[in-house]
C-alpha positions in Angstrom: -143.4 -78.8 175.4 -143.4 -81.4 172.8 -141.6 -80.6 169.5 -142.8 -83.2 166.0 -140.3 -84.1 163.3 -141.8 -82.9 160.2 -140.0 -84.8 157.3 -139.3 -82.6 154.2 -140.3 -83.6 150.9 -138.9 -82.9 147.2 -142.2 -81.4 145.5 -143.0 -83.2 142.2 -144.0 -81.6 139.1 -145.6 -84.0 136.8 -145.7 -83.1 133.0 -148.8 -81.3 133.3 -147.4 -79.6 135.7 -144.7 -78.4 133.3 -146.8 -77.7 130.8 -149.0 -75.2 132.3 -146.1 -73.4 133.7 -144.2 -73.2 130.5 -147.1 -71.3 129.0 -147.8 -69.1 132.3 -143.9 -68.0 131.8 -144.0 -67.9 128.2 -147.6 -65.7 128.7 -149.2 -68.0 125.7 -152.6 -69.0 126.4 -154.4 -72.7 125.9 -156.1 -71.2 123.2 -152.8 -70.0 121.1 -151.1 -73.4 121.9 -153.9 -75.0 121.1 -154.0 -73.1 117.4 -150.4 -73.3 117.2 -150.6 -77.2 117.9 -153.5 -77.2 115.3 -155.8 -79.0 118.2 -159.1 -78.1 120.3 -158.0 -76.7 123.4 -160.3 -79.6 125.2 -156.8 -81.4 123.9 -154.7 -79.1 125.2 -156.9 -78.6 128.9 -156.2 -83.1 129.0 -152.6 -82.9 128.3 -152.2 -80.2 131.3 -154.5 -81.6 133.6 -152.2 -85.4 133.5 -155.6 -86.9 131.5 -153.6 -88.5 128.5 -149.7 -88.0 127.8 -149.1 -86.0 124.2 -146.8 -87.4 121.9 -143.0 -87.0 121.8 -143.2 -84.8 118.3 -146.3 -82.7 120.2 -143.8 -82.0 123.3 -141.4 -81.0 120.6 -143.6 -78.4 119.2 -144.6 -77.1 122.6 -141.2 -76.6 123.6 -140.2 -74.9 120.6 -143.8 -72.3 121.3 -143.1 -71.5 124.6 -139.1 -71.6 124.5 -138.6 -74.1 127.4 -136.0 -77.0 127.4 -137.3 -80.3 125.9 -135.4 -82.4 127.9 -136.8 -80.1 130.9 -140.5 -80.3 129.5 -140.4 -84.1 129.2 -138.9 -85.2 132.5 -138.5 -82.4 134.8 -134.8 -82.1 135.0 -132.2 -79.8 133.3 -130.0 -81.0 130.4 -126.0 -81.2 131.5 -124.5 -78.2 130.7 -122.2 -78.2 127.8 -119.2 -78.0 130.5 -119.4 -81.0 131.9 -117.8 -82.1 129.0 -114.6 -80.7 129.9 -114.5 -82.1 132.9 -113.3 -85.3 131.5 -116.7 -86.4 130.9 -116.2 -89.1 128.4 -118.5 -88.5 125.2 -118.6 -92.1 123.7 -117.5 -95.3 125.7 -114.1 -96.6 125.2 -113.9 -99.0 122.3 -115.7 -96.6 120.2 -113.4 -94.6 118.8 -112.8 -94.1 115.2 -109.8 -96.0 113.9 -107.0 -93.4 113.1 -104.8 -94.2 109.9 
């Protein structure tokens, strides 16, 4: 008996992707996003289907509609939660600080 190697892969979401889920969770249909975005849903149906990229200010808007994460929409990956400041985390590189008097 012969066993193959099968090689795991990381699945891929690309902003489409995203896009179509965000609305399926948000249940908000191409056609109210596409009112909502003041656009035909044609628009809307090219944006989730990877055709043409929508602007930065669009993303915004769909974000706020469906309640999903910009940074999340835009790229795929979750924002830092805010505790990683407090784990010594530096906000602003050294040499920036603001003069103290």
């Amino acid at each position: 008996m012969t066993m193959t190697m099968t090689r795991k892969m990381a699945l891929q979401f690309t902003l489409g992707d995203r896009m179509k889920k965000s609305l399926k969770v948000a249940q908000v249909s191409r056609s109210e996003i596409a009112q909502f975005m003041k656009v035909a849903e044609a628009t809307v149906s090219t944006w989730m289907n990877d055709g043409h990229a929508p602007s930065h200010q669009t993303l915004m808007l769909w974000a706020m509609k469906t309640e999903v994460d910009l940074v999340w929409l835009e790229t795929g990956k979750e924002e830092a939660p805010i505790d990683a400041l407090s784990t010594g985390a530096s906000v602003r590189p050294k040499g920036f600080e603001p003069p103290t008097f």
